[in-house]
Backbone as JSON, one array per atom type, in Angstrom:
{
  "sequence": "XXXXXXXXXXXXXXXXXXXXXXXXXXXXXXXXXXXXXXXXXXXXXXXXXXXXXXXXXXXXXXXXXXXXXXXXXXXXXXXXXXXXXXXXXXXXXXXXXXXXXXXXXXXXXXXXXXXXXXXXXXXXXXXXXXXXXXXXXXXXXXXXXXXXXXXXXXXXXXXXXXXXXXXXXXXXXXXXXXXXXXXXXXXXXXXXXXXXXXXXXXXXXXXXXXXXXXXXXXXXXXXXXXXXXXXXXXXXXXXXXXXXXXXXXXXXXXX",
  "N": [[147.01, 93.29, 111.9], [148.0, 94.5, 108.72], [147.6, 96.64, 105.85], [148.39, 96.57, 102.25], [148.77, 99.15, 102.1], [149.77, 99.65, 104.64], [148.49, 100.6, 106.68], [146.98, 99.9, 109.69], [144.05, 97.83, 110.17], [143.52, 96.52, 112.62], [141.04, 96.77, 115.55], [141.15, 99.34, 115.87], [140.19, 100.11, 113.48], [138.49, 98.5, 112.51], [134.77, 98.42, 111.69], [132.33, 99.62, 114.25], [130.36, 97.42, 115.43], [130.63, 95.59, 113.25], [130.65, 92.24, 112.52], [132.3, 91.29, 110.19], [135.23, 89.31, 108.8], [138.85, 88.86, 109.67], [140.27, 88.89, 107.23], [138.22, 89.22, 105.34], [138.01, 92.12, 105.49], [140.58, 93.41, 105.34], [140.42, 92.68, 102.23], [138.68, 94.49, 101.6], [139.67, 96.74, 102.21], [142.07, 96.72, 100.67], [140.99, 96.55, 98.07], [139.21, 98.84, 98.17], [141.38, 100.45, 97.98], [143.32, 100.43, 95.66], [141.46, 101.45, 94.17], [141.87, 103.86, 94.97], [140.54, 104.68, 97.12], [140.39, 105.97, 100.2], [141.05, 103.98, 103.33], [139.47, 104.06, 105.41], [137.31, 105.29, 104.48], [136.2, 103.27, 102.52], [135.18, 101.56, 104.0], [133.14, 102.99, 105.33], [131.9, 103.53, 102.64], [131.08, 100.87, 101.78], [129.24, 99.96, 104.15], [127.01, 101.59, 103.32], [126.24, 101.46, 101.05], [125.2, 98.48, 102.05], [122.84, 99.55, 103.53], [121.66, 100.6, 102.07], [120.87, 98.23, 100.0], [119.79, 97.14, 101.86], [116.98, 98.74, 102.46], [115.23, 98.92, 99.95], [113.42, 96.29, 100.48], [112.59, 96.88, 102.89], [110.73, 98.64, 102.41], [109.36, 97.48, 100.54], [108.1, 95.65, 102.2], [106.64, 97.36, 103.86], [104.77, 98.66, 102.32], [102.83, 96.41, 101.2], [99.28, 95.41, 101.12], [97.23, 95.98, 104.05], [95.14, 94.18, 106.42], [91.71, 95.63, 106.26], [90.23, 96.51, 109.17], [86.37, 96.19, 109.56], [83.96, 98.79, 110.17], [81.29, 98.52, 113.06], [78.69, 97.05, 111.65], [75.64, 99.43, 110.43], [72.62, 98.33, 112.02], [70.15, 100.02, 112.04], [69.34, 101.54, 110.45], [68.29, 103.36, 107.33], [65.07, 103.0, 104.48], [62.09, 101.51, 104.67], [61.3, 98.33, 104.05], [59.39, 97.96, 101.98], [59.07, 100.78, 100.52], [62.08, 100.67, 99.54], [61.82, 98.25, 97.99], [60.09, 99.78, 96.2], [62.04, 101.52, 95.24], [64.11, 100.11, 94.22], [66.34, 99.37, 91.62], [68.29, 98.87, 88.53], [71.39, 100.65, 87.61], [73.71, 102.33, 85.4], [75.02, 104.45, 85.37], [77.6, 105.97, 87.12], [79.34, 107.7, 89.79], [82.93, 108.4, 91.01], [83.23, 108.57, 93.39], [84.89, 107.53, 96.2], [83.43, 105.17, 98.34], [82.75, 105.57, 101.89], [84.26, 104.17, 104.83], [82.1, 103.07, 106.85], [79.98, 102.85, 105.53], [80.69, 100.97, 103.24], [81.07, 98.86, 105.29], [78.17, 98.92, 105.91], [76.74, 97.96, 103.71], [78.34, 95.42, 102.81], [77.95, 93.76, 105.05], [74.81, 93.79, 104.6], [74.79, 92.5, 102.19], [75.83, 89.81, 102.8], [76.5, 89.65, 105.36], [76.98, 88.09, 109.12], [73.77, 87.8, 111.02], [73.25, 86.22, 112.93], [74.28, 85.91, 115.86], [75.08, 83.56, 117.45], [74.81, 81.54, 115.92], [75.77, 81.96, 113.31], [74.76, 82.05, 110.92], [73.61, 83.84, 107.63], [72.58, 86.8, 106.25], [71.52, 86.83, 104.08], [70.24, 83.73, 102.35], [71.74, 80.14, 101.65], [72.06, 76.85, 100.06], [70.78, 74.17, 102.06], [72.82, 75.43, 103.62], [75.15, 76.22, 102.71], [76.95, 77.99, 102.61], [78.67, 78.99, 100.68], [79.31, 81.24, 98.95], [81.58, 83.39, 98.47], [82.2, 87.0, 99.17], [84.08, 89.08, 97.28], [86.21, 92.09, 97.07], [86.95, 94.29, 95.04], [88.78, 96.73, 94.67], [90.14, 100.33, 94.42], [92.75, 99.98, 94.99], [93.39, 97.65, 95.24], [92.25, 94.13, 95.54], [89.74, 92.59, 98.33], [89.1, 90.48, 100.53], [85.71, 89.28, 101.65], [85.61, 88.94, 105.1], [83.39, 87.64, 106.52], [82.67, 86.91, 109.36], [84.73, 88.34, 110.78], [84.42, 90.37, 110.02], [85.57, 91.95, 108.13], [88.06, 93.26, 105.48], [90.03, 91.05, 104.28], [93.61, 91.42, 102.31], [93.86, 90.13, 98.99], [94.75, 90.86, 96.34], [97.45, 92.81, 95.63], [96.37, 95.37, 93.39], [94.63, 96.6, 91.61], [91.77, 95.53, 90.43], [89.38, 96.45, 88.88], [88.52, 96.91, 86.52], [88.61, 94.67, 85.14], [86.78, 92.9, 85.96], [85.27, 93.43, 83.88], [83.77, 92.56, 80.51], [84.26, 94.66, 78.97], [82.95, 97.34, 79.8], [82.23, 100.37, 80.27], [82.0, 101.89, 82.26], [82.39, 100.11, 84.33], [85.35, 100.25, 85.27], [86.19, 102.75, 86.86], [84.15, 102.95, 88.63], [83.17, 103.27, 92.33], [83.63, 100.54, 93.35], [83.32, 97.09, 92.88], [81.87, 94.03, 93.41], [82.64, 90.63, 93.86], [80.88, 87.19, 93.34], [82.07, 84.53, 94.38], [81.95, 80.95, 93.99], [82.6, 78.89, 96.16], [83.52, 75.58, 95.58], [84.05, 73.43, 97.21], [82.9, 73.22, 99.94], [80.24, 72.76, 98.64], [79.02, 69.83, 99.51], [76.92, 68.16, 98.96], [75.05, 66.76, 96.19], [74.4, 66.29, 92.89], [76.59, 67.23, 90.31], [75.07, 69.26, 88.69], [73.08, 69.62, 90.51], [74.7, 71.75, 92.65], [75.78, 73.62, 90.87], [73.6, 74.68, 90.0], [72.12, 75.57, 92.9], [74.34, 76.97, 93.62], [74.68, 79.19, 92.32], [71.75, 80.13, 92.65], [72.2, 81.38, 94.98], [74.56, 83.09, 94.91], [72.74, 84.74, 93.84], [70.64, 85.54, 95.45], [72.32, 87.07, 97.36], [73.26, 88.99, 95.82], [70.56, 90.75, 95.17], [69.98, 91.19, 97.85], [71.83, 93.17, 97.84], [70.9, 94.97, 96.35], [68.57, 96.08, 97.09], [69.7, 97.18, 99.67], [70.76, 99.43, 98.63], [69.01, 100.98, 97.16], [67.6, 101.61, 99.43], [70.01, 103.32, 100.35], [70.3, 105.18, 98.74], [72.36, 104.77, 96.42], [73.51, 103.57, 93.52], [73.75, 100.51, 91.5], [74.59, 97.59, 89.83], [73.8, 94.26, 88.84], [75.96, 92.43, 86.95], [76.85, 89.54, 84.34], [78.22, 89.52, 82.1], [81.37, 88.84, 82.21], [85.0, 87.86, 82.09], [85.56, 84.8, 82.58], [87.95, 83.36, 82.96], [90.24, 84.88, 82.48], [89.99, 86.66, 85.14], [89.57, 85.03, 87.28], [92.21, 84.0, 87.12], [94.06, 86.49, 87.63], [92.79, 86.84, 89.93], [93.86, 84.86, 91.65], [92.63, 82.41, 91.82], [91.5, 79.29, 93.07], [90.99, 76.24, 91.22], [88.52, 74.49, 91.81], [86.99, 76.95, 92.8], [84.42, 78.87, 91.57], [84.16, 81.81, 89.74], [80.93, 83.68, 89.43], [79.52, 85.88, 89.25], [79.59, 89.55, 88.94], [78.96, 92.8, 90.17], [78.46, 96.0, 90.55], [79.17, 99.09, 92.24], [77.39, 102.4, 93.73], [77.94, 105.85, 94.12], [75.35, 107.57, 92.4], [75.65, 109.37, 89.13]],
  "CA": [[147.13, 93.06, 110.46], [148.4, 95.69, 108.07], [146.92, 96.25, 103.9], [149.45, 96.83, 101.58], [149.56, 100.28, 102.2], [150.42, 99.76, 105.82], [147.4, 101.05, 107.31], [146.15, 98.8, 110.47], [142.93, 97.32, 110.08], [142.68, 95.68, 114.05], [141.01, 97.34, 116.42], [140.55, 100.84, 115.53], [139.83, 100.21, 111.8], [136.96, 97.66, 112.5], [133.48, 99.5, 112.03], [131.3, 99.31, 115.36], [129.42, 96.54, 115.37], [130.7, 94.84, 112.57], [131.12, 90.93, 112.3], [133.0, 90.58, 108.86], [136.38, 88.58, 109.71], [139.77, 89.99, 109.24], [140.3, 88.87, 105.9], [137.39, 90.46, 104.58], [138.12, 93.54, 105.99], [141.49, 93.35, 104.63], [140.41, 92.67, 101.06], [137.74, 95.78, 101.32], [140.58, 97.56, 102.24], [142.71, 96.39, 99.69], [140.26, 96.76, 96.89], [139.62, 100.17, 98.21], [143.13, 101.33, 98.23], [142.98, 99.91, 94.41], [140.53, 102.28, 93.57], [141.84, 105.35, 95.3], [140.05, 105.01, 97.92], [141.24, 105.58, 102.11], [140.3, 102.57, 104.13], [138.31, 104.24, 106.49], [136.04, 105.55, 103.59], [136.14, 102.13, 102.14], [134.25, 101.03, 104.72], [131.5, 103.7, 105.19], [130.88, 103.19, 101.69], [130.53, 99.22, 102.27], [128.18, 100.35, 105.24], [126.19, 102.66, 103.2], [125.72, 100.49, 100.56], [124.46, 97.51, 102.63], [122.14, 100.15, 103.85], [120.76, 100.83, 100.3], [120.28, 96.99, 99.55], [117.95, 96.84, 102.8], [115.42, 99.52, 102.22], [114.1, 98.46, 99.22], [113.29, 94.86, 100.93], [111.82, 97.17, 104.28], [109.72, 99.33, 101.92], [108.66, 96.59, 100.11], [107.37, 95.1, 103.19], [105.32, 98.24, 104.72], [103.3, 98.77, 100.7], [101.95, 95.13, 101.7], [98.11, 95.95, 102.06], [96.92, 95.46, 105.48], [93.56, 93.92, 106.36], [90.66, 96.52, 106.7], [89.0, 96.03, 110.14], [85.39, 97.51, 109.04], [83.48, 99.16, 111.75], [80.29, 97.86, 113.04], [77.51, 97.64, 110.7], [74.37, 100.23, 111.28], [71.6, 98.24, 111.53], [68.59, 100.74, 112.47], [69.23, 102.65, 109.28], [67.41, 102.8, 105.92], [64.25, 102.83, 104.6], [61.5, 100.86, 104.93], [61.26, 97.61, 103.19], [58.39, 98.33, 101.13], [59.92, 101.97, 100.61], [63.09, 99.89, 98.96], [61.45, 97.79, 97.08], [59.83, 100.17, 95.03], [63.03, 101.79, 94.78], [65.0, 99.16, 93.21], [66.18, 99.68, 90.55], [69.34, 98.82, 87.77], [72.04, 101.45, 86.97], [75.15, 101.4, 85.07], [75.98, 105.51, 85.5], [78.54, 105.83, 88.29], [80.56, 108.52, 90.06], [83.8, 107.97, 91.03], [83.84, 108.88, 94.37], [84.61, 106.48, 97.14], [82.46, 105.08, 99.42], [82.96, 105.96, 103.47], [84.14, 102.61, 105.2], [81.38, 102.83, 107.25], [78.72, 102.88, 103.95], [81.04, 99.68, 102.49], [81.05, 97.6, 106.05], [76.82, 98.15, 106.27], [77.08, 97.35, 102.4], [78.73, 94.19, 102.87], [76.71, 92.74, 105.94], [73.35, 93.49, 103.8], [74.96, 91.44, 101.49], [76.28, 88.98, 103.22], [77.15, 89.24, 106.86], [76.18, 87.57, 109.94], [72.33, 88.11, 111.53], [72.8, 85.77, 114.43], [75.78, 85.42, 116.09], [74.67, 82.4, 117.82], [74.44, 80.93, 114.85], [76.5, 82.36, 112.54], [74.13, 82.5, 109.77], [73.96, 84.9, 107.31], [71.06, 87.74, 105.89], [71.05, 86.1, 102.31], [69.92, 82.33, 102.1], [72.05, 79.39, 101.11], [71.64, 76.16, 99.96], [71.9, 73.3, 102.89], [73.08, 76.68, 104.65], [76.61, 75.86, 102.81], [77.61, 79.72, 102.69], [79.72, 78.58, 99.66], [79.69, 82.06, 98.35], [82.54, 84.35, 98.78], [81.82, 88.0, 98.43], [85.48, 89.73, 97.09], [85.64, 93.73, 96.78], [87.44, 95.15, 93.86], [88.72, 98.32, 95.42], [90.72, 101.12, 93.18], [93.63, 99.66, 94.95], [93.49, 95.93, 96.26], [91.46, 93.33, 95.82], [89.57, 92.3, 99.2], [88.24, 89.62, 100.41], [85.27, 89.9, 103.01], [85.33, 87.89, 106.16], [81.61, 88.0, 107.55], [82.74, 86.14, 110.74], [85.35, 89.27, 111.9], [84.43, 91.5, 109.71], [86.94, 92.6, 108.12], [88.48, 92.78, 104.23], [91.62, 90.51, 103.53], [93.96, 91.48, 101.08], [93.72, 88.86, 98.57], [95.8, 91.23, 94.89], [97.63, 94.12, 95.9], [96.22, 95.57, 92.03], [93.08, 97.2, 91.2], [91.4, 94.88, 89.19], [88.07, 96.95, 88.85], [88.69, 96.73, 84.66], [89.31, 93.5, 84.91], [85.87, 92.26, 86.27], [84.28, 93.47, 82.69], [84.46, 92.23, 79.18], [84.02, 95.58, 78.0], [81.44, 98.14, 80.22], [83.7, 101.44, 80.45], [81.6, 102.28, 83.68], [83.16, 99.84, 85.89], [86.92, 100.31, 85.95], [85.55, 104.17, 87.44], [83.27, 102.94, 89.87], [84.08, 102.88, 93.77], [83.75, 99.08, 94.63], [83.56, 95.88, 92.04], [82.0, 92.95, 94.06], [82.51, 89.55, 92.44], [80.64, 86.79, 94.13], [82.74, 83.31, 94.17], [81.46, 79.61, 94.95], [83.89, 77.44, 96.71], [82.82, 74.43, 95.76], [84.56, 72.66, 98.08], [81.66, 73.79, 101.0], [79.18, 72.16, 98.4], [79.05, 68.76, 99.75], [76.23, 66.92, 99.07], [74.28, 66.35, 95.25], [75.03, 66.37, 91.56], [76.87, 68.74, 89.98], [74.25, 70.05, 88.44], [72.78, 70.53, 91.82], [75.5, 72.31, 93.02], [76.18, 74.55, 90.19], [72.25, 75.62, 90.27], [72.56, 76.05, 94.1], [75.39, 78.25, 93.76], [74.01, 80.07, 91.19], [70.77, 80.73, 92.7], [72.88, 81.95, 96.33], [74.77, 84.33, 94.15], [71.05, 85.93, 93.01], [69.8, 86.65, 96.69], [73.34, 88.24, 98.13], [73.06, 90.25, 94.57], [69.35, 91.15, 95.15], [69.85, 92.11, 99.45], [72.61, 94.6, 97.42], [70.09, 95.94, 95.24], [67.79, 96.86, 97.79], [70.34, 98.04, 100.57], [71.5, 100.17, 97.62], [67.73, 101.75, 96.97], [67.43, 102.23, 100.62], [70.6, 104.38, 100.9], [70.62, 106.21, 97.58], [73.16, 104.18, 95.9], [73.7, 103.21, 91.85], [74.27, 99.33, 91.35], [73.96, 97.05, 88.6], [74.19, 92.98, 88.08], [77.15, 91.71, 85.54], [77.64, 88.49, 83.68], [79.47, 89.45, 81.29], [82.49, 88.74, 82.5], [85.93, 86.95, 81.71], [85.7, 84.02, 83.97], [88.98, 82.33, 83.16], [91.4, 85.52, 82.78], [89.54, 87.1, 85.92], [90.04, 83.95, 88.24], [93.85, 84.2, 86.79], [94.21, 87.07, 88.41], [92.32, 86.93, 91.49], [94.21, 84.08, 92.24], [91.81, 81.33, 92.5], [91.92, 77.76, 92.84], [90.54, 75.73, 90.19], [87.28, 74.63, 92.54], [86.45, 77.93, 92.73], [83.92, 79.55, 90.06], [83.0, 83.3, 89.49], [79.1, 83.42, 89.19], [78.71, 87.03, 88.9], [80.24, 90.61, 89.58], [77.64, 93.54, 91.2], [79.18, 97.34, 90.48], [77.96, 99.88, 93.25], [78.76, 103.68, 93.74], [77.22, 106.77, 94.43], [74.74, 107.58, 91.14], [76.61, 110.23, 88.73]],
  "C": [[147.24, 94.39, 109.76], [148.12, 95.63, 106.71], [148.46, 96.45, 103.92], [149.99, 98.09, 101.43], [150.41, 100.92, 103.97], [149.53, 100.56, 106.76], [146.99, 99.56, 108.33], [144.97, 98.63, 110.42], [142.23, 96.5, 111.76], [142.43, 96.71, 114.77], [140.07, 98.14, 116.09], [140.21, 100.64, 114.35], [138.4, 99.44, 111.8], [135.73, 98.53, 112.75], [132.86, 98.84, 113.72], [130.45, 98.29, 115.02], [129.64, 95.64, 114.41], [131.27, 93.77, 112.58], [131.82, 90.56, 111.07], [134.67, 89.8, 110.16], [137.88, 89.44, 108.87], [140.02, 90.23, 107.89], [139.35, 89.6, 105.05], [137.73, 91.51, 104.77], [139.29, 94.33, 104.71], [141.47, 93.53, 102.72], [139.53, 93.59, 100.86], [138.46, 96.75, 101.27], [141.43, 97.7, 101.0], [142.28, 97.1, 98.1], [140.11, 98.18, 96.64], [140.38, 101.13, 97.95], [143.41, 101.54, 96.24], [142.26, 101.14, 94.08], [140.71, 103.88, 93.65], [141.19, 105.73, 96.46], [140.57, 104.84, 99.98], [140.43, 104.53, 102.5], [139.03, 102.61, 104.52], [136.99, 104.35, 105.27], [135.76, 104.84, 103.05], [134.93, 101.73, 102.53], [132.8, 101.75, 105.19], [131.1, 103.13, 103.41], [130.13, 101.31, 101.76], [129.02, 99.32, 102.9], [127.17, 100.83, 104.19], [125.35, 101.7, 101.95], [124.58, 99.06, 100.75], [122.91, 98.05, 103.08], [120.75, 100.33, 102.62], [120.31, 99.49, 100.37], [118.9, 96.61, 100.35], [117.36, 97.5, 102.29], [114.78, 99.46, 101.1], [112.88, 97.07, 99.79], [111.64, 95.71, 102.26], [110.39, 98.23, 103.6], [108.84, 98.62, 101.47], [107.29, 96.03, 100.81], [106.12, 96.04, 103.91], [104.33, 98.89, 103.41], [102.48, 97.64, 100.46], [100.23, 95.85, 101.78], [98.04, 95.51, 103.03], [95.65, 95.17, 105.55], [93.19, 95.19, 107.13], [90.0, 95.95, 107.68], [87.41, 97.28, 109.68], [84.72, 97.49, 110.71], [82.29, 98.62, 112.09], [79.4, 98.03, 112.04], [76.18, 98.37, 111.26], [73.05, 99.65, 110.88], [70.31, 98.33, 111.79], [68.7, 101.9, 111.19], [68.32, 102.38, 107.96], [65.66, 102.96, 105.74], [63.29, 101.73, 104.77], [61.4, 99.75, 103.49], [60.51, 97.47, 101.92], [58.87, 99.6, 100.12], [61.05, 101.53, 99.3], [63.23, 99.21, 97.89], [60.84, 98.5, 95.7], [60.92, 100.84, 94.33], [64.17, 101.1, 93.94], [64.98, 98.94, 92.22], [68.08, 99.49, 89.43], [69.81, 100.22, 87.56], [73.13, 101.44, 86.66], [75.81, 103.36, 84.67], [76.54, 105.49, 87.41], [79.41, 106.93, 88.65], [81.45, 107.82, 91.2], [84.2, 107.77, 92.49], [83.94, 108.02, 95.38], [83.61, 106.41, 98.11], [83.57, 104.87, 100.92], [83.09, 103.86, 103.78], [82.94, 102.17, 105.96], [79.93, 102.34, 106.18], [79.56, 100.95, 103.82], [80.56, 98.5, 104.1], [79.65, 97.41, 105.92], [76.43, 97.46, 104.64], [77.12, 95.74, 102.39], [77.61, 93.09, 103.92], [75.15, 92.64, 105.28], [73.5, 92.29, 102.65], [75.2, 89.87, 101.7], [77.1, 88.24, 104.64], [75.93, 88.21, 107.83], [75.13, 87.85, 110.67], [71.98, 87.56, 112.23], [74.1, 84.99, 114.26], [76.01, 84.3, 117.05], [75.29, 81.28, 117.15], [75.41, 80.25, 113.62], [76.17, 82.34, 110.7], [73.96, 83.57, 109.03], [72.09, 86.07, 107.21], [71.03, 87.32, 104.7], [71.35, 84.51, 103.03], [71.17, 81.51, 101.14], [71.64, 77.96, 101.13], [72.06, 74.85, 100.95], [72.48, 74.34, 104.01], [75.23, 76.14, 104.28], [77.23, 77.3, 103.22], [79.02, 79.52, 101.81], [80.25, 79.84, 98.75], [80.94, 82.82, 99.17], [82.71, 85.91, 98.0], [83.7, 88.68, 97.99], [85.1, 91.28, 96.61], [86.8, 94.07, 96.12], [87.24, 96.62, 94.37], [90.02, 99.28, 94.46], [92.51, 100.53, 93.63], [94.23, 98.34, 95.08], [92.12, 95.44, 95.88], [91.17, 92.44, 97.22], [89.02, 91.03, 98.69], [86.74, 89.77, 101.58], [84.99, 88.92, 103.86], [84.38, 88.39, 106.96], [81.86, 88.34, 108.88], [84.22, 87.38, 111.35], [85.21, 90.23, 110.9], [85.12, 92.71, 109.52], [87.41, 92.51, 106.6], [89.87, 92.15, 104.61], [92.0, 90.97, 102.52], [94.53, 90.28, 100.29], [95.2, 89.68, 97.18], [96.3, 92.33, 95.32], [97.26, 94.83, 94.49], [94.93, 96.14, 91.9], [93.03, 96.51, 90.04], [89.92, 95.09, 88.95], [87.85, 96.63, 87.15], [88.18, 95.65, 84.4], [87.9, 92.46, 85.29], [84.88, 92.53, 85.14], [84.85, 93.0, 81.75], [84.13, 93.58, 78.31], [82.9, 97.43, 78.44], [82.58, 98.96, 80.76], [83.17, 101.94, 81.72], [82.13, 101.96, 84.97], [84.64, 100.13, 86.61], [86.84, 101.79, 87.01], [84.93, 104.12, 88.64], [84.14, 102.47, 91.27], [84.55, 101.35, 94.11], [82.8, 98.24, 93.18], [83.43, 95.0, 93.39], [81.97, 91.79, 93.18], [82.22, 88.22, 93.16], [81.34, 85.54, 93.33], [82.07, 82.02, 94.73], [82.72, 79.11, 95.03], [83.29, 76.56, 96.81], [82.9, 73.2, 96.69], [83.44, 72.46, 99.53], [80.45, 73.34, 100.24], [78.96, 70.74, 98.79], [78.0, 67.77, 99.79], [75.64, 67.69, 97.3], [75.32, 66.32, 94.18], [75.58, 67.55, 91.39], [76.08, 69.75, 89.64], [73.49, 70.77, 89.34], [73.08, 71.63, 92.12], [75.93, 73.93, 92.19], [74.64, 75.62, 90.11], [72.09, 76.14, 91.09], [73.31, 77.48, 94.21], [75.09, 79.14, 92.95], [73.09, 81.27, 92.07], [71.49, 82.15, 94.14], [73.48, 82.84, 96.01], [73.78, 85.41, 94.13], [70.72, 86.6, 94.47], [70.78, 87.16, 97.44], [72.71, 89.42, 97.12], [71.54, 91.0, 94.94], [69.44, 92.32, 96.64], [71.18, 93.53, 98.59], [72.09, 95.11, 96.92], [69.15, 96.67, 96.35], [68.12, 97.41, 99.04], [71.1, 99.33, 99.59], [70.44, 101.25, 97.32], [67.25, 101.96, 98.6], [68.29, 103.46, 100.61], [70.77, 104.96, 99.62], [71.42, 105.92, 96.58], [72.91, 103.58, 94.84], [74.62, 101.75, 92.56], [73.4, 98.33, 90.26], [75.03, 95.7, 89.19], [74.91, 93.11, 86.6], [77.4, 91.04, 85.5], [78.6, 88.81, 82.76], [80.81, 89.91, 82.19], [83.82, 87.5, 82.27], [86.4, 85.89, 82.57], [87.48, 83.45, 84.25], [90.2, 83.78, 83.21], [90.71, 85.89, 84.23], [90.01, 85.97, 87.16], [91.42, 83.67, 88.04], [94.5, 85.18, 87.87], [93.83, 87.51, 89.47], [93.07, 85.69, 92.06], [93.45, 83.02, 92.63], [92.02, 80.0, 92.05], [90.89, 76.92, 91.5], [88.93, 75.22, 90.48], [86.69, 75.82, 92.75], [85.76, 78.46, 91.72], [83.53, 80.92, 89.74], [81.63, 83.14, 88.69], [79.39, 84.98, 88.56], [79.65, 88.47, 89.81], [78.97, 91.78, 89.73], [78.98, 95.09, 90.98], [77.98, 98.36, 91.66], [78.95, 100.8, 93.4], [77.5, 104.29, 93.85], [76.23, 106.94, 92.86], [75.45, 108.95, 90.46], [75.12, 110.69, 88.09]]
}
């Protein structure tokens, strides 16, 4: 087959590897020729182009977060329970600086990991033993989620929504790590609502509390927060309508 300027297109003109059919070829050529442009270079630009359209798509794909495997938790560390207790204590100054993954994974299991793997029970009490809470970590870049049972964050927002867990407290958007404890009510399965909503309530209070005093063991600034915007906040965490935010927990080195 020959364009209109009499250039062959079979054979030798076909790029390597390329499946278009002759006709296309032909009318790239064509169009090309139209423009001023030689065949051959027609077709690199075609090529080069197609090239461009992928890598936004392949970049796209590797700025995905990836789940955090956290590392084991250390648990012969800390002070003594007594020790802890007197230490506990509210604070709402915060420096900025991140916490070590190792600090966030023993973090998380004080809060809420597993303490018999038998079992699969946790170190904070629930009601019925639903384990209806869901701890989520507000991190400067992603919102996690934390899976006890492999221990590990999911990425739930690719977004730092540290701001976004206050109605107003200029401390938190700054601070390392925004936890925001969730009931899935769906895992409540037996009483009244009212039950249920007291339940979940109270199961909120003793994760929040084992963070207050794994927090005065290792030196660590953390403060309880209601105030918060339940309905934009669950907007953008993505949650289902059974789901309720109880309560968000700010923790960070002390400034």
């Amino acid at each position: 087959m020959r364009t209109s300027s009499g250039v062959s297109i079979v054979g030798r003109e076909r790029p390597k590897g390329c499946s278009c059919r002759e006709g296309d070829i032909a009318a790239s050529h064509a169009a090309g020729t139209a423009f001023g442009f030689a065949p051959r270079l027609c077709f690199r630009l075609l090529i080069c182009l197609a090239a461009l359209i992928a890598v936004p798509q392949s970049v796209s794909a590797a700025d995905e977060p990836k789940p955090i495997q956290l590392p084991p938790p250390q648990t012969d560390i800390g002070k003594p329970l007594m020790q802890a207790l007197k230490l506990r204590k509210t604070s709402r100054s915060f420096d900025s600086k991140p916490l070590p993954l190792q600090e966030l994974s023993n973090l998380l299991w004080a809060a809420d990991g597993i303490n018999r793997s038998d079992s699969g029970k946790r170190t904070a009490p629930s009601a019925m033993n639903w384990q209806e809470i869901d701890v989520y970590v507000a991190l400067p870049d992603t919102l996690y989620l934390y899976d006890a049972k492999a221990n590990r964050l999911t990425p739930v927002v690719a977004k730092d929504l540290r701001e976004a867990t206050t109605t107003g407290q200029a401390f938190v958007k700054d601070a390392p790590v925004n936890l925001v404890y969730v009931a899935d009510m769906t895992r409540a399965m037996r009483g009244s609502e009212e039950d249920k909503n007291f339940y979940s309530a109270a199961d909120a209070g003793f994760i929040a509390q084992n963070v207050y005093l794994y927090c005065a063991s290792q030196g660590l600034a953390t403060v309880i927060r209601g105030s918060v915007d339940r309905a934009s906040l669950a907007q953008a965490m993505k949650l289902r309508p059974d789901q309720k935010i109880l309560l968000a927990q700010t923790v960070g080195y002390p400034k």
